[in-house]
C-alpha positions in Angstrom: 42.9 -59.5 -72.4 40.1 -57.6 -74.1 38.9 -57.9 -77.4 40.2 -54.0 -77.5 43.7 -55.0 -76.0 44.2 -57.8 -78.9 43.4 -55.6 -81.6 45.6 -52.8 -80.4 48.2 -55.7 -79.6 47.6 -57.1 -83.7 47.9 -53.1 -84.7 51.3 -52.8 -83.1 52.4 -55.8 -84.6 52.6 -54.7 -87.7 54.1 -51.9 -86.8 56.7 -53.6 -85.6 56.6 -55.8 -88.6 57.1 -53.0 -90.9 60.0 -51.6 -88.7 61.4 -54.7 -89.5 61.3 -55.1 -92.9 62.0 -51.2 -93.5 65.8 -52.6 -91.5 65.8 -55.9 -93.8 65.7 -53.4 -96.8 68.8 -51.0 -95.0 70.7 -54.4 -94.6 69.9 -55.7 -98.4 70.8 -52.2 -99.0 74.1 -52.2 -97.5 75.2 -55.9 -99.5 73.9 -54.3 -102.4 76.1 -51.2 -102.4 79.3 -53.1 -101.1 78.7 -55.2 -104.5 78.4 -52.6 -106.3 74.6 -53.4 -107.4 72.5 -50.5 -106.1 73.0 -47.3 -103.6 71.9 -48.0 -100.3 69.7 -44.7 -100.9 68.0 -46.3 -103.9 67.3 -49.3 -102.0 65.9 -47.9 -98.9 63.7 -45.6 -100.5 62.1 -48.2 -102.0 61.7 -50.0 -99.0 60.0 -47.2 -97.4 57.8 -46.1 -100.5 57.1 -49.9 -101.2 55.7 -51.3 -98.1 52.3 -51.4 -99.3 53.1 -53.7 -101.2 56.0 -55.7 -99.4 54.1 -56.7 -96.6 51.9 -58.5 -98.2 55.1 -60.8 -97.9 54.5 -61.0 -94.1 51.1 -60.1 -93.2 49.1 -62.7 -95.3 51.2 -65.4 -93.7 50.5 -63.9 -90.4 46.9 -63.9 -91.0 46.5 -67.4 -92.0 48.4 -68.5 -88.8 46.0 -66.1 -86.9 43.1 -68.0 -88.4 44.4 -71.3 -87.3 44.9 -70.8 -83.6 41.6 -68.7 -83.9 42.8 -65.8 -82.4 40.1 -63.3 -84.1 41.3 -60.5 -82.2 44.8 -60.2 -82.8 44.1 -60.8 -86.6 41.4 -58.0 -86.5 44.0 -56.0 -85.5 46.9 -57.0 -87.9 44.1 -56.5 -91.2 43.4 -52.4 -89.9 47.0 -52.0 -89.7 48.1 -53.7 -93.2 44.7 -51.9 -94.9 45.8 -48.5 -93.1 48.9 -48.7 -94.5 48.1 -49.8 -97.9 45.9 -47.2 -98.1 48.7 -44.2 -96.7 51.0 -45.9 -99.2 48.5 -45.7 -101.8 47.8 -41.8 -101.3 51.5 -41.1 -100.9 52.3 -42.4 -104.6 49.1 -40.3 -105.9 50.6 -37.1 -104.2 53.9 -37.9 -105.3 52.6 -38.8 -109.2 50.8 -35.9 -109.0 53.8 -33.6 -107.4 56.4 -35.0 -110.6 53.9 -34.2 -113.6 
């Protein structure tokens, strides 16, 4: 595979990653409204506004795995992804702090 095709492969990764972890918020969602904690609503929207900052719960370990089996490629491609998406995150809760005034 070429250097290309590994940093693509790293980029839809964590898209997948994030996929993930928006579904892991619906299903901590769901326990939490059965119990009465939160709403679902509350919950997800949280986990769709705060992935900027929730992945770092899965990318940094990813990263340091990537630098142990050397694969510079795929991790190229996982660090554009999680610093795209910090920075979308980041100017969605500008416009939205701006919107609310």
């Amino acid at each position: 595979m070429t250097e290309f095709g590994k940093i693509l492969s790293g980029f839809f990764l964590v898209i997948g990653l994030h996929i993930l972890a928006f579904l892991a918020g619906g299903l901590i969602g769901l326990i939490a409204s059965s119990l009465g904690i939160y709403s679902i609503g509350s919950i997800l929207l949280f986990s769709a506004l705060g992935i900027g900052i929730t992945q770092l719960i899965y990318i940094i370990p990813l990263i340091i795995r990537l630098v142990r089996q050397r694969n510079w490629g795929l991790m190229k491609g996982v660090i554009i992804a999680a610093v795209l998406t910090a920075l979308l995150n980041g100017g969605c809760w500008l416009w939205f702090a701006g919107t609310f005034r």
